[in-house]
Steps between C-alpha positions, in 0.01 A plus 500: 500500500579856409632707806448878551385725274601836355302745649370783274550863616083634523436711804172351667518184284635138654649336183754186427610415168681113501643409170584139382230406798292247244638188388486345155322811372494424145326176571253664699409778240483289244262261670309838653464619112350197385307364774302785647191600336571859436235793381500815372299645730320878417397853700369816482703777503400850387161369424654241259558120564809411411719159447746470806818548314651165689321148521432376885370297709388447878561159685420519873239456745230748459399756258708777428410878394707771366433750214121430529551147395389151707747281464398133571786269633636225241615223760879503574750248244820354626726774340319807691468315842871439455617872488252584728698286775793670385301858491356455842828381645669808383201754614454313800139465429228274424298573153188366400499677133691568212482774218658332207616748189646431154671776351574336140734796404580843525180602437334366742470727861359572827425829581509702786326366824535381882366139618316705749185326455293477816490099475859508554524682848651820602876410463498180268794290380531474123801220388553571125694239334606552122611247263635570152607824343624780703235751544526858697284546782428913575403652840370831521336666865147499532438943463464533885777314568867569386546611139757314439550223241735160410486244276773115506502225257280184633782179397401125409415331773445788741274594812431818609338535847277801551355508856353752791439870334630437172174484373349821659790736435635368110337404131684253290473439168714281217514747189517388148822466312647532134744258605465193277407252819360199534236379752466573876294329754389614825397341791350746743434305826224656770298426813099560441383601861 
C-alpha cells in the first residue's frame, strides 16, 4: 500500500494526492472501459438540455442526485469494489457509492462545481481515483471565500483525497484540452448519509 500523500497547498481545504497508489491500473481500466454500462447522460442548463460532455455511471447503494438528475445505483462489479478497498483505505473511510466518469478524450470535461450536495453531509470525503491519460484538475475559491486559484496534473493510477471544508470553501473542475489525449477514467468514491 501507498504511504503518505502530497498534500496540496488550499487554505481551508484538507487534500492528499498519492500517486502510483493503484495496482495493475491498465488492467483495471481496461476491464472498467469495457465492462461498465456507461451513458451519456443529459441536463438543462440555460434553459437547454444538453448531452453531458463525459459518459458515467453510478454503482453504490442508494440513489444519487446532483445537477437535477436521479441517479439509480448499478450494483458494484469486482473491479470497482477493488479500488474502493484501496480508496477507502487511503481516505480512511467507508463508501457506499461511486460516481464513475469516462472522459474519452480531450474533449470531454467537467465543469466547475463542489460535491456539496446535502446527501453527502456537511464536510464529506470524496476519494478520486484516475486511471488512464493524464488530465488537469483546476481549483478556484468559492466568491466568499479566498479568490485564489490552482490547478496539478491528476497521474495514472492516482487518488486524490478531498476531506473536511474542502467542499464548502473550493470549486473544481477538469477543463478541456487541445492536447491530442487519450481516455481518462474517474472513480469518484462518496458516503450517501
Amino acid at each position: 500500500m501507498v504511504s503518505g500523500g502530497r498534500r496540496i497547498d488550499l487554505p481551508g481545504a484538507d487534500i492528499l494526492l498519492y500517486e502510483d497508489a493503484i495496482p495493475n491500473p491498465q488492467a483495471l481500466f481496461d476491464r472498467l472501459t469495457s465492462d461498465v454500462h456507461w451513458r451519456q447522460q443529459r441536463i438543462r442548463l440555460f434553459g437547454r438540455d444538453v448531452a453531458m460532455p463525459r459518459l458515467s455511471c453510478w454503482m453504490g447503494d442508494a440513489a444519487y442526485t446532483y445537477s437535477g438528475l436521479v441517479n439509480r445505483p448499478a450494483p458494484w462489479n469486482a473491479v470497482v469494489q477493488s479500488i474502493r478497498t484501496i480508496a477507502e483505505a487511503l481516505a480512511r473511510e467507508q463508501f457506499n457509492g461511486v460516481l464513475l466518469n469516462l472522459y474519452r478524450d480531450g474533449n470531454d470535461s467537467m465543469g466547475w462545481h463542489a460535491d456539496d450536495e446535502a446527501e453527502l453531509g456537511s464536510a464529506p470525503t470524496i476519494a478520486s481515483v484516475s486511471l488512464g491519460w493524464v488530465r488537469r484538475m483546476r481549483f478556484k475559491a468559492k466568491p466568499d471565500f479566498d479568490g485564489r486559484s490552482m490547478g496539478f496534473n491528476l497521474p495514472f493510477a492516482s487518488v486524490l483525497v478531498m476531506r473536511g471544508p474542502t467542499q464548502r470553501h473550493w470549486l473544481h473542475a477538469v477543463p478541456r484540452t487541445r492536447r491530442d489525449i487519450g481516455a481518462r477514467i474517474n472513480l469518484t468514491f462518496r458516503r450517501i448519509v
